[in-house]
N, C-alpha and C positions, 0 to 999 in steps of 0.2 A: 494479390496482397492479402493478408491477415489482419484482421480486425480482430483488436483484443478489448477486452470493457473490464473494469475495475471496479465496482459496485463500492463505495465503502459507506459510513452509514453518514454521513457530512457530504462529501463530492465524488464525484465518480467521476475516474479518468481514462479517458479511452488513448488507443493508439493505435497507427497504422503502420505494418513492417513490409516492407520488400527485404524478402531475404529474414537475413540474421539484423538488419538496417530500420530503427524508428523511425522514420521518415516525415510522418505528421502526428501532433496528439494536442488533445482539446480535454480542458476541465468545467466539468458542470455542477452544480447543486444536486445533490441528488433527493430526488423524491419520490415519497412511497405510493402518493395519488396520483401518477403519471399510468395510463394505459397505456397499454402495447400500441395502438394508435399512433397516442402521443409523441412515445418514444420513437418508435419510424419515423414520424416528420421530423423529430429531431437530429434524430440522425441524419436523413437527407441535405438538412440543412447545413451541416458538422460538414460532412463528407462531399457534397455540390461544389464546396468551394474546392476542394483540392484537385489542381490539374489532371493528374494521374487518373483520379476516376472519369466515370462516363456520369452524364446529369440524371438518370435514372437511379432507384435506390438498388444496390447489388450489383452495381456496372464498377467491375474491378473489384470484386472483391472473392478471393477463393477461397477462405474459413474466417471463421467466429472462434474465440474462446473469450470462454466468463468466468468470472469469479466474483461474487456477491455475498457481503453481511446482511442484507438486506432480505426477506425470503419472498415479499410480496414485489419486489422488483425485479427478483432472479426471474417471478414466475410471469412475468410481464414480458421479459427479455428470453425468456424461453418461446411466449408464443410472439414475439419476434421474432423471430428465427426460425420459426414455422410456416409462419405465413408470407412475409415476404423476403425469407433470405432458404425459401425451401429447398433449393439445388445446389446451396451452400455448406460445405461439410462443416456442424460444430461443435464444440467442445464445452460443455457448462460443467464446470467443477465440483462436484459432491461426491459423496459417497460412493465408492466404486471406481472413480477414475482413476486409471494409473500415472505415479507421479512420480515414483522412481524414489520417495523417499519414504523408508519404514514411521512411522509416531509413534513411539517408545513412550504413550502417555495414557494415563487410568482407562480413559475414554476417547477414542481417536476420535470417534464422531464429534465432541463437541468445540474441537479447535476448528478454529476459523478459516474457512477457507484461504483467504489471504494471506496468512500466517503460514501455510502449508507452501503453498506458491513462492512466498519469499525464500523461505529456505531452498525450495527446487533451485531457484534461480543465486543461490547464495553458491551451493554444494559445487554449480556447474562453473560459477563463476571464478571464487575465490579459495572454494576447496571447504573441508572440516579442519580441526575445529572454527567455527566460527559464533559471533550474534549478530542479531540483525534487529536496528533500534527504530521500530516503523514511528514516525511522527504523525499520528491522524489523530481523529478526536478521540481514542486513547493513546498515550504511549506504549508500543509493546515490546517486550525485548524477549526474542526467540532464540533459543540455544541449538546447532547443531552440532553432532558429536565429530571426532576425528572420521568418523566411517560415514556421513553421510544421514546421521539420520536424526530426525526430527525428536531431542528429551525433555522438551516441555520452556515455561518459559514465566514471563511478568509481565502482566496489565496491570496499567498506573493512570492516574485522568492524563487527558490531556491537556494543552496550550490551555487551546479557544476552552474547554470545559473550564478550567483553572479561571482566564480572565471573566468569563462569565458569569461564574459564581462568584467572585470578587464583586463585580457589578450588583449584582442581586442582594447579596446577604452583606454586603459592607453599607453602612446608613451612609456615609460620607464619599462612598467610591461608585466609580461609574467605569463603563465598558471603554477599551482603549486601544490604540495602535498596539500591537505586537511589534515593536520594533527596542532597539539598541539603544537605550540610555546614554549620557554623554558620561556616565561617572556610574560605578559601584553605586555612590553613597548617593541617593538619587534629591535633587532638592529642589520638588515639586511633588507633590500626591500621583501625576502621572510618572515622572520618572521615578519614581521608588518602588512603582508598581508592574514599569518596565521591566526593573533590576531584579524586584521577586521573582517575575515569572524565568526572563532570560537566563539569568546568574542560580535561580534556584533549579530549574531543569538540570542543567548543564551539569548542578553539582548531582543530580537525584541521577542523572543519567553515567556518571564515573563511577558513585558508588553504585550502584546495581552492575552495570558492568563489571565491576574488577570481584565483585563478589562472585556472580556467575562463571565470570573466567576462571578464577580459584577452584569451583565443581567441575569444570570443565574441562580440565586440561592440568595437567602438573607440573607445567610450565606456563602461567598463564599469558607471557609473550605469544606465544604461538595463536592464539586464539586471533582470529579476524574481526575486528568489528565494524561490520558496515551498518550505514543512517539512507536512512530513505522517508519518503510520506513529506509533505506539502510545506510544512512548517520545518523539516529540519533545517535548512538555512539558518535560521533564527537562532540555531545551538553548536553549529557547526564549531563556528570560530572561539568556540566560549570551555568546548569539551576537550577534554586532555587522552579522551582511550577511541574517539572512533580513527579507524584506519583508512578507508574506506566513504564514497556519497555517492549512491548511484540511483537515482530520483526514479530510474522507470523500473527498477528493481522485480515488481508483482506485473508489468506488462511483460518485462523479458521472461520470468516467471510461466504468462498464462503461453509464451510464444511457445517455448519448449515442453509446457504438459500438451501443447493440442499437436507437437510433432510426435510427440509418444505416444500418442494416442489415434492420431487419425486415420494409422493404418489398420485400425484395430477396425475400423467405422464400416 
């Protein structure tokens, strides 16, 4: 089985593939003061329960692939993978790995891992043109072209960023459920607060899309827009231009750079 990890800088989401097939996946907190240690027994404990494996750590597991925003977790999850996953072929995402998609942007090194991943798994998925509207604690909205390749893209805050500055910098307001209002017109300080964050994404998320798509393509139908990242639920139902919701989008993503890759290894 394939052990994929999703570093992002709020939670990191792992998964476990037989095959082309997710079959288990667990969401954590992700932390920067976690040791390689740490994260072993975590893992053991993640992965013990699932039948499939064996109760040792690396019992059923035949690759790693990573992809981390994180750089002092990547380097934790690297000697991970050293020390107790050493006769395990793996795949950490940076600079140099082949991903099958060109980044057509000033400075390729500084786009995000994740971002790069999406797309792979966008290109293989749904085809070019496409975007791909990640929900974590930024919103991102990545463009690829008709050919496949990576032309750059939009970071925006995110949800939680959004309500939590709400919380902080408002004297009167406080931190709140992310969820669905019963009305637009909200009539209570929480459901108004509901309605800004839900109703005003959803609007921030049509226009940057239809804009994008307009550079994108000269038919902006054609363009694909898929939603992924934790929180998209929350905007699903509210947005008029995604097409597309495929929640493990950067695990199918890490499945297919560590096939292109591991025969390289």
């Amino acid at each position: 089985m394939l052990l994929t990890i999703d570093v992002g800088n709020t939670h990191t989401v792992l998964g476990l593939f037989d095959g082309d097939e997710i079959v288990e996946h667990w969401r954590i907190s992700t932390d920067a003061r976690r040791t390689a240690d740490e994260l072993a027994v975590l893992l053991q404990g993640l992965m013990g329960m699932h039948p499939l494996l064996g109760d040792e750590l690396g019992d059923g597991i035949d690759g790693i692939a990573i992809c981390a925003t994180v750089p002092s977790v990547l380097h934790e999850l690297r000697e991970v993978t050293r020390r107790y996953y050493g006769d395990v072929p793996a795949v950490l995402v940076e600079p140099g790995v082949k991903t099958g998609v060109p980044i057509l942007t000033d400075n390729p090194k500084e786009v995000g891992a994740d971002r790069i991943i999406n797309a792979v798994a966008a290109v293989e998925l749904y085809g070019g043109p496409a975007i791909v509207v990640d929900f974590g604690t930024a919103t991102t909205f990545d463009a690829v072209s008709a050919r496949g390749e990576y032309v750059g893209g939009v970071i925006a805050p995110g949800i939680e960023i959004s309500v939590e500055a709400l919380g902080v910098r408002g004297a009167q307001l406080r931190k709140i459920e992310v969820a669905r209002p019963r009305s637009v017109i909200g009539k209570n300080t929480v459901e108004a607060m509901q309605s800004g964050i839900i109703y005003g994404f959803a609007g921030q998320v049509d226009g940057v899309v239809n804009r994008m798509a307009r550079e994108l393509s000269q038919d902006a139908d054609d363009v694909t827009v898929i939603a992924t990242g934790g929180l998209a639920p929350m905007v699903l139902g509210e947005s008029s231009v995604i097409d597309e919701h495929e929640p493990w989008l950067t695990l199918i993503g890490l499945r297919l750079v560590y096939e292109r890759n591991v025969s390289r290894m």
